[in-house]
C-alpha positions in Angstrom: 0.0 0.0 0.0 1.5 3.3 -1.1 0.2 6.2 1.0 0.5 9.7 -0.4 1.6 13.1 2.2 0.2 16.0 1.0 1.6 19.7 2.9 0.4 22.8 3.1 2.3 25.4 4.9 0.4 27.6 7.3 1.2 30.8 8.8 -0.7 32.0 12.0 -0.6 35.7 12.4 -2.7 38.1 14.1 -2.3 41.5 12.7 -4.1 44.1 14.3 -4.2 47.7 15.2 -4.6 49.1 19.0 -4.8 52.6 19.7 -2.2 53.3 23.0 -4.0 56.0 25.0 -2.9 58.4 27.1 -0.6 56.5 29.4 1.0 54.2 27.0 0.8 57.1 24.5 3.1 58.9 26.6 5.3 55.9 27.9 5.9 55.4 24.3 6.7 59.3 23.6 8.9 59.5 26.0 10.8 56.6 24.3 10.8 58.5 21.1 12.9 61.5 23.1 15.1 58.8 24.8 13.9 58.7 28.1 12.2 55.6 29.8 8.8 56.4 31.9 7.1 54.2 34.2 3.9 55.1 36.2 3.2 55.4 40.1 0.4 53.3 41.6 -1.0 54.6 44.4 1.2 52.2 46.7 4.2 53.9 45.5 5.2 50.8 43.4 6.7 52.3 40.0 5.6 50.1 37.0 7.8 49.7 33.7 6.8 49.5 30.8 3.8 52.0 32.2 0.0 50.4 33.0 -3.4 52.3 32.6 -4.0 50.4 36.1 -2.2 49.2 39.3 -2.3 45.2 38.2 -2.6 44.6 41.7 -5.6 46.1 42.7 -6.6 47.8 39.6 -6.9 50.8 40.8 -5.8 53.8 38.3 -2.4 54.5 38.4 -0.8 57.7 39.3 2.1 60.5 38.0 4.5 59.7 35.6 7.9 58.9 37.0 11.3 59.0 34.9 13.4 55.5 35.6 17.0 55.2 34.3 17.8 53.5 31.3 20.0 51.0 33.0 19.3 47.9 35.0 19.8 44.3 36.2 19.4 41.5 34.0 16.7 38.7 36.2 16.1 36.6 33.9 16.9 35.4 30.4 16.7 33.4 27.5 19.5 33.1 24.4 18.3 33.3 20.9 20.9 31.5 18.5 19.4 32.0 15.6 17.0 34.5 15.0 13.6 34.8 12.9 13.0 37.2 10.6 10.9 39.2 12.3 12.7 39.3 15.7 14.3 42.8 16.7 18.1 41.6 16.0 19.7 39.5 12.6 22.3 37.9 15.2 21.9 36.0 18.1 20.5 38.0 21.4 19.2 37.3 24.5 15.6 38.2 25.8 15.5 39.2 29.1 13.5 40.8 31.9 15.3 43.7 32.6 14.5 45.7 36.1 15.4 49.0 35.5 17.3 51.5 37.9 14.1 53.0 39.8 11.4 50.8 38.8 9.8 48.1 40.8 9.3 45.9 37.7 11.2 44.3 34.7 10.6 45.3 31.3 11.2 42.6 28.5 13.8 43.3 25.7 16.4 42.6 24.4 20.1 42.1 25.4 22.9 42.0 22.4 25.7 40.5 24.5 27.2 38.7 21.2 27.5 35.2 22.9 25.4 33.6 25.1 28.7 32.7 27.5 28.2 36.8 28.1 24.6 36.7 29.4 24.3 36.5 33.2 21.2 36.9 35.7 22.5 39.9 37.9 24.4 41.6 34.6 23.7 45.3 34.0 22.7 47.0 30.6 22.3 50.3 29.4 19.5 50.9 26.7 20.6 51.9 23.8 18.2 54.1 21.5 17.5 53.7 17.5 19.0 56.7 15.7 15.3 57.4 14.0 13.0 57.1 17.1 9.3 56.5 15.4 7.7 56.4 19.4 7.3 52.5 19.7 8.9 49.8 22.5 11.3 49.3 19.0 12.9 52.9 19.9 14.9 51.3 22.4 16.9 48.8 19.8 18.5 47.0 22.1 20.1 46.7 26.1 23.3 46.5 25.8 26.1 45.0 28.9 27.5 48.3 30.5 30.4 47.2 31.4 31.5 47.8 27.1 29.8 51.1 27.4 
């Protein structure tokens, strides 16, 4: 019995629009002049990248609060060989970063050039595009300071 395979490639997307608001809207402008922005919740927790609400108790969050743009690497993963559509054409780690004068980690990514570089506990400086466009991309990459 001869059985025959038939394929049929399939590609899952979801492309869709969302408009940002006003707090995101201005997390994400505040990118676009180099600066990183997180938002107060009424605890004094400072949350980064910023929230509408406190995702605790969902409460509306407060002022604006400018956090540096360096911080500690907590957690990672190495990406030898990256997609097409990934941020970086070399390998790069993702990682939640928890930036200098924020109470949570923001996830991006760390060009370290070899995964024997990336460490939990490393610090890394943002480094911003040369053509902000006022997106999370503006930020093109974390970088270890310790080359900076």
């Amino acid at each position: 019995m001869t059985v025959e395979l038939r394929e049929a490639k399939h590609v899952l997307e979801y492309a869709y629009r969302r408009s940002v608001g006003p707090v995101i809207g201005r997390f994400f402008g505040a990118l676009k002049e180099g600066r990183i922005e997180g938002v107060r919740t009424r605890s004094g927790r400072v949350l980064v990248p910023a929230h509408e609400y406190d995702p605790e108790t969902g409460e509306p969050v407060g002022e604006f609060v400018e956090v540096g743009s360096a911080g500690v690497v907590t957690a990672w993963a190495w990406v030898p060989h990256p997609r097409p559509k990934h941020p970086l054409d070399r390998p790069f780690g993702w990682a939640l970063i928890h930036l200098d004068g924020a109470d949570t980690a923001l996830l991006h990514v760390v060009d370290a050039g070899t995964e024997s570089r990336m460490k939990t506990g490393m610090r890394v400086r943002a480094r911003f595009r040369d053509e902000p466009v006022g997106g999370i991309l503006d930020i093109a990459c974390f970088e270890p300071e310790e080359e900076r």
